[in-house]
Backbone as CSV, one residue per row, in Angstrom:
resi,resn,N_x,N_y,N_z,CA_x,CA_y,CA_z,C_x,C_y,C_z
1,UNK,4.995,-14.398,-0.847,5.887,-14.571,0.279,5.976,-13.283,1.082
2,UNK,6.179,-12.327,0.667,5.960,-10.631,1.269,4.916,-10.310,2.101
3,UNK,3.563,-10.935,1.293,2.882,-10.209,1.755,2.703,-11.393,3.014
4,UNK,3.069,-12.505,3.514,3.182,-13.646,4.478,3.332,-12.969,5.568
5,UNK,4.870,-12.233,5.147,5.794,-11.434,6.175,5.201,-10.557,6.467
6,UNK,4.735,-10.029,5.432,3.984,-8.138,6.042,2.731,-8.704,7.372
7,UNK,1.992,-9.886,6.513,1.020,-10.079,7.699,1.310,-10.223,8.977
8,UNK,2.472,-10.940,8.862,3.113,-11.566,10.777,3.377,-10.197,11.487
9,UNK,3.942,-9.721,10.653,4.168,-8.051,11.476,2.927,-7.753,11.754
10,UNK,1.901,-7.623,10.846,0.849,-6.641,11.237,0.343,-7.609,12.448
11,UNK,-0.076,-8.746,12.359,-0.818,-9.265,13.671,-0.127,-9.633,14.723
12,UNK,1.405,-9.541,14.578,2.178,-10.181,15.734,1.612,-10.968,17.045
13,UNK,1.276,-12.256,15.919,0.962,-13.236,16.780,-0.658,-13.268,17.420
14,UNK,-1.156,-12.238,17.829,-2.468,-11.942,18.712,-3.629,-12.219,18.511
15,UNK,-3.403,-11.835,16.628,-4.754,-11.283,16.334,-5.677,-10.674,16.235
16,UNK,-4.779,-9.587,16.970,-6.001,-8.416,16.938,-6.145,-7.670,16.024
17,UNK,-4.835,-7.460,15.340,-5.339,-7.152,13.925,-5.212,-7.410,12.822
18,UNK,-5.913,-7.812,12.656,-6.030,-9.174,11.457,-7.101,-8.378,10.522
19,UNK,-8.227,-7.437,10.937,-9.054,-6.743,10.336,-8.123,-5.597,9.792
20,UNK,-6.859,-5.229,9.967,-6.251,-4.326,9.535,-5.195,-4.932,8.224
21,UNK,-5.006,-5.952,8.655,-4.056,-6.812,7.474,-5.104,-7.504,6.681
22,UNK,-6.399,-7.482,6.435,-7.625,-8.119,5.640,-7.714,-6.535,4.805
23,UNK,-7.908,-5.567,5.588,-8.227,-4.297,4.525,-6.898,-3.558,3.709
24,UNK,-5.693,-4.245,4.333,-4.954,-3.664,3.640,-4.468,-4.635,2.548
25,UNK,-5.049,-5.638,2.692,-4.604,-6.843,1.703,-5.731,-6.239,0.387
26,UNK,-7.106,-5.811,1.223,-8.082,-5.968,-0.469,-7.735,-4.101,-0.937
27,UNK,-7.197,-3.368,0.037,-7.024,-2.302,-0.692,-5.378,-2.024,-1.689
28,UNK,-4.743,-3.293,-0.982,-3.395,-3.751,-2.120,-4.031,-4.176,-3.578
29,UNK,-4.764,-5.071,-3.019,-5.102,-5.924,-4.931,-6.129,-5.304,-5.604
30,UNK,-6.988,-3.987,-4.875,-8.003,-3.594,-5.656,-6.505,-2.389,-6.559
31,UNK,-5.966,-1.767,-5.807,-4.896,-0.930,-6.256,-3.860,-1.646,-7.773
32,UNK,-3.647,-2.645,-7.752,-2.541,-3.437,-8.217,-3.969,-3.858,-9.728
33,UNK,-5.119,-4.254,-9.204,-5.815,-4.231,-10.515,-6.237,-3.307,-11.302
34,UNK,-6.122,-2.186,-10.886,-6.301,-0.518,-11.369,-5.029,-0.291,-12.438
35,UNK,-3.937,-0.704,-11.544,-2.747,-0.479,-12.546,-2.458,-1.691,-13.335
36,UNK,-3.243,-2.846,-13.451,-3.042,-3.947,-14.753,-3.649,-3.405,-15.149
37,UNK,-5.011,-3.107,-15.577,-6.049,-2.039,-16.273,-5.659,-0.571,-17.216
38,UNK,-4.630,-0.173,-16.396,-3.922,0.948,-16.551,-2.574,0.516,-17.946
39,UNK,-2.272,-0.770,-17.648,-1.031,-1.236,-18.836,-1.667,-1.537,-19.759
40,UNK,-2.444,-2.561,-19.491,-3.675,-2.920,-20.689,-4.375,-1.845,-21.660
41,UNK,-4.817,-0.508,-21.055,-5.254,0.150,-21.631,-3.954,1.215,-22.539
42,UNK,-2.924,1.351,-21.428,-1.443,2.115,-22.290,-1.331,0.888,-23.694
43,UNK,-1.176,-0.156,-23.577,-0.882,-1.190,-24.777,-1.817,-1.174,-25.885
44,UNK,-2.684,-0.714,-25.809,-3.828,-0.790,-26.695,-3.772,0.144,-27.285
45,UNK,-4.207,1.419,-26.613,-4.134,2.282,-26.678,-3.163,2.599,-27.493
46,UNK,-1.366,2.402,-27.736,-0.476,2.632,-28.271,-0.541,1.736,-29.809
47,UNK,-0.705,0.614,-29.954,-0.822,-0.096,-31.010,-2.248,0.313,-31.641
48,UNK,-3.118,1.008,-31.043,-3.704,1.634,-32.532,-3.753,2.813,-32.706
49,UNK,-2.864,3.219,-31.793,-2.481,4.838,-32.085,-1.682,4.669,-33.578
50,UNK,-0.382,3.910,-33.559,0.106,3.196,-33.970,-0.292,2.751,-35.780
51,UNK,-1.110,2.150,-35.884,-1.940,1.987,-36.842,-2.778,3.038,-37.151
52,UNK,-3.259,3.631,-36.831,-4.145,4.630,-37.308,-3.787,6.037,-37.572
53,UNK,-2.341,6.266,-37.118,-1.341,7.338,-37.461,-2.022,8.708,-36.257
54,UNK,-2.731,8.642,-35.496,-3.431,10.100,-34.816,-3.541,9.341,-33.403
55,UNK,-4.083,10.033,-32.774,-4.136,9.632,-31.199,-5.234,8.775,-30.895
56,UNK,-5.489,7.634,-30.520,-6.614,7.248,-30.721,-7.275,7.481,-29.289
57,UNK,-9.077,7.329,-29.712,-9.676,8.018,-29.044,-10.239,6.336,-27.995
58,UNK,-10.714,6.702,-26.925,-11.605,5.073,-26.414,-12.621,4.370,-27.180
59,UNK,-12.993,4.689,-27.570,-13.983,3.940,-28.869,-13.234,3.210,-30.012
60,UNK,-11.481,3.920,-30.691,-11.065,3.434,-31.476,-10.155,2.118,-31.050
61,UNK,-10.325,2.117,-29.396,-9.459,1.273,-28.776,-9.652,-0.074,-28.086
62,UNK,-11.179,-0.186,-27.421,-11.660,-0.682,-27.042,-11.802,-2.097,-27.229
63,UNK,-11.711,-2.391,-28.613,-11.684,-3.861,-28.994,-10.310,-4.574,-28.267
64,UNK,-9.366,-3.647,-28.609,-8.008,-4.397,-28.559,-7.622,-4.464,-27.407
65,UNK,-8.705,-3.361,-26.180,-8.818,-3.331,-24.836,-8.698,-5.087,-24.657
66,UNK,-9.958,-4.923,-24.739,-10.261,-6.752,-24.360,-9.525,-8.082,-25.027
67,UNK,-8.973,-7.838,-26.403,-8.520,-8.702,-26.432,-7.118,-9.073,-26.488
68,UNK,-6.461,-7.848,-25.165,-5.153,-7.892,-24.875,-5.612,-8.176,-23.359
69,UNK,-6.827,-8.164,-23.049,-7.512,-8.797,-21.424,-7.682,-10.026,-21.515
70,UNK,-7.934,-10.603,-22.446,-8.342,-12.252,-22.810,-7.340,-12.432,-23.603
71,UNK,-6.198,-12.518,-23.343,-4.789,-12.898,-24.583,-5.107,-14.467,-24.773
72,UNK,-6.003,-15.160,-24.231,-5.271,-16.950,-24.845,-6.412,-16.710,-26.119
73,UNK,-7.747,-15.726,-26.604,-7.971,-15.391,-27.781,-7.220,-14.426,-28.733
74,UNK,-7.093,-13.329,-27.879,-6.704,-11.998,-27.951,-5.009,-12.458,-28.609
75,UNK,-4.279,-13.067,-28.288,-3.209,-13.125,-29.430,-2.816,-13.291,-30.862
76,UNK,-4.487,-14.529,-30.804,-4.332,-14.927,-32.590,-4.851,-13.671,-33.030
77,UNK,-5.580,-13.186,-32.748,-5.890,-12.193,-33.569,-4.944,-10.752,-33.544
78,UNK,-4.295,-10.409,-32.283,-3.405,-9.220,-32.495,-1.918,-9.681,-32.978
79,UNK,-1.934,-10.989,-32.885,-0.174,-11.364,-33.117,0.149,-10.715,-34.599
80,UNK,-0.793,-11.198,-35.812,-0.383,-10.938,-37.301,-0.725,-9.765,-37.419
81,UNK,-1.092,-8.588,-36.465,-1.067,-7.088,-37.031,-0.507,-6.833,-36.418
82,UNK,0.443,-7.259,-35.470,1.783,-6.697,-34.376,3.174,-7.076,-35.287
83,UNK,3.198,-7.954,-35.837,4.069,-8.486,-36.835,3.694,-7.573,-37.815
84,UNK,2.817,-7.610,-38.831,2.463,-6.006,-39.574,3.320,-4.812,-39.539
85,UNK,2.889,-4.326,-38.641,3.409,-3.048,-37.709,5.128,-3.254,-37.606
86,UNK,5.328,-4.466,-36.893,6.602,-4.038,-36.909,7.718,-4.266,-38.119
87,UNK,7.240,-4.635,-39.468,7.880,-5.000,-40.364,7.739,-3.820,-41.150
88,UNK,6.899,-2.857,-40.710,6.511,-1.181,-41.629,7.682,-0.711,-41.100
C-alpha cells in the first residue's frame, strides 16, 4: 500500500517519471533482500555458535544457512535441535 502512495507522488499523474519510481522500486527490494540474507545469516550463525560453544566460522554455518532459507524443509530438521538447545 506505501509503496502505491510513494509511486503517485513520484509520477504525479504524467508519467514522466515512472523510470525513476521503476529504479527506486528494484533498488528498494534488491536492498530489503540483502537484509533478509543478513537475518538469515545472524540466525544461523547464532544457533551454531550456540551449539558448538566458539564463534562459528561460514563453513560451520552454512548448512543451517539454507535450511533456515527453505524453512517448509528446514524446520523438521532444525525444530528438534532448537528444542535441544533450549532445554540445556
Amino acid at each position: 500500500m506505501g509503496t502505491i502512495i510513494y509511486m503517485g507522488f513520484l509520477t504525479d499523474g504524467s508519467g514522466d517519471n515512472v523510470a525513476v519510481a521503476g529504479i527506486a522500486i528494484v533498488v528498494l527490494h534488491l536492498l530489503s533482500m540483502v537484509f533478509i540474507f543478513m537475518g538469515l545469516r545472524f540466525a544461523a550463525k547464532t544457533m551454531k555458535t550456540v551449539e558448538l560453544g566458539r564463534v562459528a566460522k561460514f563453513g560451520d554455518y552454512v548448512g543451517e544457512l539454507f535450511l533456515i532459507w527453505f524453512s517448509i524443509i528446514g524446520y523438521w530438521v532444525l525444530q528438534p535441535r532448537l528444542n535441544k538447545l533450549i532445554k540445556e
